[in-house]
C-alpha positions as CSV (number, residue, x, y, z in Angstrom):
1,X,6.3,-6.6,2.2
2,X,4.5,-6.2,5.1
3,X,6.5,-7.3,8.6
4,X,4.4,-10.4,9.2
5,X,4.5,-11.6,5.8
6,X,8.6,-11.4,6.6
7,X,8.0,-13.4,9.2
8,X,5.9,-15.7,7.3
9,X,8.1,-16.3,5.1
10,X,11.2,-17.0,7.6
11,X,9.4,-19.2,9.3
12,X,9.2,-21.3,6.0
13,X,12.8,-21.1,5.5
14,X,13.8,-21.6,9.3
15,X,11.5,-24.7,8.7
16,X,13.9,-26.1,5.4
17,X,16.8,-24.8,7.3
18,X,15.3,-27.2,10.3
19,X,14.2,-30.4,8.6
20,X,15.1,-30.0,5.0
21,X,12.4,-29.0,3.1
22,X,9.2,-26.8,3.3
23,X,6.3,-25.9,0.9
24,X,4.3,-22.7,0.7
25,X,1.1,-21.8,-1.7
26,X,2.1,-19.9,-4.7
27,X,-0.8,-17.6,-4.3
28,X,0.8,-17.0,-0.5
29,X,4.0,-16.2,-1.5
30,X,2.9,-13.3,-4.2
31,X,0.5,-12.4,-1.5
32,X,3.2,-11.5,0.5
33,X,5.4,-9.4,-2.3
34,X,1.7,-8.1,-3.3
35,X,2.3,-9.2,-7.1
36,X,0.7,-10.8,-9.5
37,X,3.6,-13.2,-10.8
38,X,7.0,-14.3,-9.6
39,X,10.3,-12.0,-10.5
40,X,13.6,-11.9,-10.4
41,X,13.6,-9.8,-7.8
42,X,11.0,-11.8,-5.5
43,X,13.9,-14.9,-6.1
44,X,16.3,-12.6,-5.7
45,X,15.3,-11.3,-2.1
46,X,14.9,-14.7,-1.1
47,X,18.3,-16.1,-1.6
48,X,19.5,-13.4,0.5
49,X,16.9,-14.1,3.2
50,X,18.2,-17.9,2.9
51,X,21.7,-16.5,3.0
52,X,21.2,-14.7,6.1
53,X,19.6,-18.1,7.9
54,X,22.3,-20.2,6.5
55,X,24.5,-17.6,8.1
56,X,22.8,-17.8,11.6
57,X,22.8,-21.2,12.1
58,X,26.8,-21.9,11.3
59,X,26.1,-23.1,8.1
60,X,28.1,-22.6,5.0
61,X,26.5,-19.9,3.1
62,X,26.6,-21.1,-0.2
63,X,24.8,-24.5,0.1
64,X,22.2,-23.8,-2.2
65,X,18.5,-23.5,-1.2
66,X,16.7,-25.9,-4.4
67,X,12.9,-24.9,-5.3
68,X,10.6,-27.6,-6.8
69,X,6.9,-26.4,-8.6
70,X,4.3,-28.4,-7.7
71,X,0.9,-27.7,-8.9
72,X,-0.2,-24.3,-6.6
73,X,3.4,-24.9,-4.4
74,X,6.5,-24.4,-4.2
75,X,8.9,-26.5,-2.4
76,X,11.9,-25.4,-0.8
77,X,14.2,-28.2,-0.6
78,X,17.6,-27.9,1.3
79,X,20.5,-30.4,1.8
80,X,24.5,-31.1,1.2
81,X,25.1,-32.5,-2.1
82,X,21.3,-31.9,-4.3
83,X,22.1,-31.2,-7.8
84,X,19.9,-29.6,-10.3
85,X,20.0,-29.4,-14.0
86,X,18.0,-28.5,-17.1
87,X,15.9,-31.6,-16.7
88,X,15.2,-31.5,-13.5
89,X,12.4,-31.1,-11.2
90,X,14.2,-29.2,-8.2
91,X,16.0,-25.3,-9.8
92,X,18.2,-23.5,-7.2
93,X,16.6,-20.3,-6.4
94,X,20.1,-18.2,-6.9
95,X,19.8,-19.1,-10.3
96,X,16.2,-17.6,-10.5
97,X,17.5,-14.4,-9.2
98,X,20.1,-14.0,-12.1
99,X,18.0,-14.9,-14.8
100,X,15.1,-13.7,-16.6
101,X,13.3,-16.8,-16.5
102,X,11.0,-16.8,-13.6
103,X,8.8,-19.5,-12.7
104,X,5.7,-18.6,-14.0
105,X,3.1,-21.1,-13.3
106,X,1.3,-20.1,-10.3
């Protein structure tokens, strides 16, 4: 990943950190990782940038940051107390790091 695509992407995080929640074009973010789908370890190196922000700003570091897909988005969503489960729109993105089941729709 180039440095300003870092950036890029902190800047969307700072942003859910900041207000709650932000969104960024799928095409975007695998422009930035320069691959063709998302992976594990895509997910995986954004829970640890998330970990590092949470870490930053005083917060606790394991308040989970919650990913929704929208048609050509993804929403970052962050806040005390949002759940997600099998049904459910919003997935935490340090479960997409563990698993083999990326999000695929892009």
């Amino acid at each position: 990943m180039l440095a300003r695509h870092a950036n890029q992407l902190l800047n969307v995080l700072e942003r859910v950190a900041d207000v709650g929640c932000a969104e960024v074009s799928k095409k975007m973010l695998l422009h930035w990782y320069s691959q063709q789908r998302m992976t594990v370890g895509i997910w995986r190196d954004i829970q640890e940038k998330w970990e590092e922000i949470m870490e930053q700003t005083g917060h606790v570091r394991t308040i989970p940051l919650m990913v929704g897909d929208a048609p050509g988005l993804w929403v970052f969503v962050w806040g005390e107390g949002l759940k997600a489960g099998n049904d459910a729109w919003l997935a935490e993105v340090s479960s997409k790091r563990r698993s083999d089941e990326a999000l695929e729709s892009a």
